[in-house]
N, C-alpha and C positions, 0 to 999 in steps of 0.2 A: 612278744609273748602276751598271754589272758593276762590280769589280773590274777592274784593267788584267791584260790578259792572259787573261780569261774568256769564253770564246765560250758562245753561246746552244745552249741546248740544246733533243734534241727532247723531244715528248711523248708519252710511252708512253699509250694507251689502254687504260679499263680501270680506271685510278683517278679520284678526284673531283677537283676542283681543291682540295680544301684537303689532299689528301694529296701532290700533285704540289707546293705548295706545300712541305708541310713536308718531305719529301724533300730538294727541292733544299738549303733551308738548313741540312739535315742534313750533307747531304754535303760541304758549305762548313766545317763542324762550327762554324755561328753559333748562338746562343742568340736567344731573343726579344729581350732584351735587349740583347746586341751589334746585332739590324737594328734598334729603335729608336733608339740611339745613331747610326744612319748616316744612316736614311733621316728621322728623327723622328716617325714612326707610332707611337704610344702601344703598346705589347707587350699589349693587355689587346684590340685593333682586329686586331693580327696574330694571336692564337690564334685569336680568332673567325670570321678567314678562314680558317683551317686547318682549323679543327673544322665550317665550312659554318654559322654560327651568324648569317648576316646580319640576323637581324632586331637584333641588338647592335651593331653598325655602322648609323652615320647614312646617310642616306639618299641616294639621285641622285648627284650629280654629286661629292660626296665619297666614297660607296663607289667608285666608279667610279675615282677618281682614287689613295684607299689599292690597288685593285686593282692600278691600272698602275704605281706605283710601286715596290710589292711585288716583282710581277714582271721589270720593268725589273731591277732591284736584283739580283735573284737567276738573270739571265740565260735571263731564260723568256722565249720569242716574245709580244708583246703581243695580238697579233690572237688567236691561236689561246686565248688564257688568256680574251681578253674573250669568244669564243666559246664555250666553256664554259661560264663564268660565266652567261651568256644560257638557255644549255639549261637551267643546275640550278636558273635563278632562276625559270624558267618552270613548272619540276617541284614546287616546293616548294609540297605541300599547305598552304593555308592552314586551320588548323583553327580551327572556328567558336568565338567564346568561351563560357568554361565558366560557367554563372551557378551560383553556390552556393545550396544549396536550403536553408534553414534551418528548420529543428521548431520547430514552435512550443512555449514553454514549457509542461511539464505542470504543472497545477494543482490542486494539493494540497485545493484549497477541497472540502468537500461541498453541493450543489444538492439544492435540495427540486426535484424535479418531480414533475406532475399524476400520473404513473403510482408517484411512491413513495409520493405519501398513500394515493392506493387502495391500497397494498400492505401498508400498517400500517395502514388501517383493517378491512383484509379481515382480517387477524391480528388485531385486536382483538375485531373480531364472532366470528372462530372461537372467541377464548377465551373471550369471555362466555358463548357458545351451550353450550361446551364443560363451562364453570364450573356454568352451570346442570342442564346435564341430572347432571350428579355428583351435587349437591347433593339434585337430585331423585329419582336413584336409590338414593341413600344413606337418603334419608326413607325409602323402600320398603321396603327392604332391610334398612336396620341398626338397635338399636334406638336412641333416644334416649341423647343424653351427661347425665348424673347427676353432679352434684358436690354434697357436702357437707361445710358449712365449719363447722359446729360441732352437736352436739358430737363431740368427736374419740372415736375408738372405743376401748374397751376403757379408758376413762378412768372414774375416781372421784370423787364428788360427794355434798356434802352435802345439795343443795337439791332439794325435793321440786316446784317445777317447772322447766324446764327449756326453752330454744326450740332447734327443730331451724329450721335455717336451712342454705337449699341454692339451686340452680340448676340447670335446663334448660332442653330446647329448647320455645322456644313454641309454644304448643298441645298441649303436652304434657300429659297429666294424674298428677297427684301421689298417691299413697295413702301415710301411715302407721300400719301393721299393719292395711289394708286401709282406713283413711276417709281418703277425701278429702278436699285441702284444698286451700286458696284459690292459684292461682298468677297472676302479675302480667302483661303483653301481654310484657316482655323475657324470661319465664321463673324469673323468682327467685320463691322465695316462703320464708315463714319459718312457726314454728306451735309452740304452747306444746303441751307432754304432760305430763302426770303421771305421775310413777314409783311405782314399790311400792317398798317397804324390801327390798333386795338386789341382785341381778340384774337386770337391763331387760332385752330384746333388741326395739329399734327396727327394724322393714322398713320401707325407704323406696324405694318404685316408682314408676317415671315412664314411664307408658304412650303411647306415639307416636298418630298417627292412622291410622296403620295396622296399630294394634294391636301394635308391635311395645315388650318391656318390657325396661325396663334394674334393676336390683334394687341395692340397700347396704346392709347390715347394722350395726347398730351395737351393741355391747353397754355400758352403763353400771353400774355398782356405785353405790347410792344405800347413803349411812347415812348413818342418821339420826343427828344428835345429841344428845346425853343432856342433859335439861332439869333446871336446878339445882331442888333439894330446897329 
């Protein structure tokens, strides 16, 4: 019920009902809290009619019933408030629910598929095809690699003979100071020389199949030693 001595007032058109609402109990100067203490409508039911927030207020015949009490209470026409109420409740787009779309977790794994092996075996066929024509045109091109492991050059030596031992490429052919000698299918080959007393100078060539020649020089100092008397 009003207050005693509160007549009912009109209703300006123009505002919502939860602003006509809250007006009135403005002007009253009540808080939420003092019209919960009178009418026993929980204050948290009265904002949500102010603020137009009905879907927070329970439903039928108990909104219906927090409305006219409300109202009654704060000297507003009951008819004209449930009329209202009617329009805005009919306005209130319903918005359709929101379904949350969730990502699927990325996955850190790495996957073999049929399109990455062709792609590392196409990369491997290139670099074989690659490797070999190198290889091949290197034989063409360049001459044979020469290595020899003893004797080491410009070294000194008692013994009158001596094995030159080395390595190249296979099929390679060998001369030293031009005769040929025996080389093995992996390329190595080794070969006794006899020195003069003094100076040597060893040429060791190793002729490709394409003729092409790689050369090493070796010079040795042989002396002899002095046979006891």
């Amino acid at each position: 019920m009003a207050p005693a001595g509160f007549r009912f007032k009109s209703i300006k058109s123009g505002l919502t009902l939860g602003d006509r609402l809250r007006q009135a109990r403005e002007k009253q100067k009540l808080t939420l809290a003092d019209v919960e203490n009178q009418i026993g409508i929980r204050a948290k039911y009265l904002s949500a009619l102010e603020e137009g927030r009905y879907s927070a207020l329970p439903k039928g015949s108990y909104l219906r019933g927090f409305l006219l009490s409300y109202a009654e209470f704060l000297g507003l026409p009951k008819e004209k408030i449930l009329e209202i109420w009617q329009k805005e409740e009919k306005n209130i787009s319903i918005e359709p629910p929101k379904f949350k779309t969730e990502r699927l977790p990325k996955t850190s794994g790495f996957f073999i598929t049929p399109r990455l092996v062709s792609i590392f075996l196409s990369i491997v066929l290139v670099i074989s095809i690659g490797g070999y024509v190198f290889y091949q045109v290197r034989d063409l091109i360049a001459a044979p690699i020469l290595e020899i492991f003893s004797p080491k050059d410009e070294s000194v030596t008692s013994q009158e003979i001596i094995e030159v031992r080395g390595k190249t490429e296979p099929g390679s052919i060998v001369k030293i100071n031009g005769q040929p000698i025996d080389v093995n299918p992996t390329g190595e080959f080794q070969e006794e020389v006899f020195l003069r007393s003094g100076l040597n100078v060893l040429e060791v060539t190793a002729e490709s199949r394409t003729k092409k020649v790689s050369r090493k020089t070796i010079i040795l100092d042989y002396r002899e030693t002095q046979k006891p008397f």
